[in-house]
N, C-alpha and C positions, 0 to 999 in steps of 0.2 A: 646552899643547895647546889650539886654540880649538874650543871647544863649538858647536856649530850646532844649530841647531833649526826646523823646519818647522811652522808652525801655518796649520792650515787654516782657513777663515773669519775670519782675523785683522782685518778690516774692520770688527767689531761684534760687540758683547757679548760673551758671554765668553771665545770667540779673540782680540779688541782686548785682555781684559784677561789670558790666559796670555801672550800674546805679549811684552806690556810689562812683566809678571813677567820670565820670561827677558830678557827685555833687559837687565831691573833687574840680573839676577842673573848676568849676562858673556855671555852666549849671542850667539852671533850668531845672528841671525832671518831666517829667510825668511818672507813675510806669504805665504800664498795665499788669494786674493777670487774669487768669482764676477763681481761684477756692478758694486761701487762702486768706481769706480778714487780717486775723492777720500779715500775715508773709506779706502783702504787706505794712500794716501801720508800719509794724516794718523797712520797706525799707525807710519809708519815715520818721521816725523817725530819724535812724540812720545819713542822709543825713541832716536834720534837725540842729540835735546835732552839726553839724560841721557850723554850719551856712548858709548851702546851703536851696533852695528853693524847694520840692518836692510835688506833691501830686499822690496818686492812686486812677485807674478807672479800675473798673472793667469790663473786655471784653474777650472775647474767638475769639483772630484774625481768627480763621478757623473758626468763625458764619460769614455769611454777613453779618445777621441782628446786629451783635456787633459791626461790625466795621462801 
């Protein structure tokens, strides 16, 4: 069964670092960022490198219209 997982502010501090926990730990990760698209690819990267599965979406959870 693949695990998936949503972490909000995955972009920085400590969403970058639950994010890349899950990664660690099988999950597939969805990154969601407000504002840094670098520092989110860099999230997904990182989790990557390890062999984990990640991508980032860009969203602002306090828009309705984002979520």
């Amino acid at each position: 069964m693949t695990r998936v997982a949503l972490v909000t502010g995955a972009s920085r501090g400590i969403g970058r670092a639950v994010a890349r926990a899950l990664g660690d730990g099988g999950f597939h990760v969805a990154c969601s960022y407000s504002t840094d698209d670098a520092a989110a690819k860099e999230t997904v990267e990182a989790i990557e490198t390890k062999g984990g599965r990640a991508a980032a979406f860009r969203a602002d959870v306090a828009e309705g219209s984002d979520v």
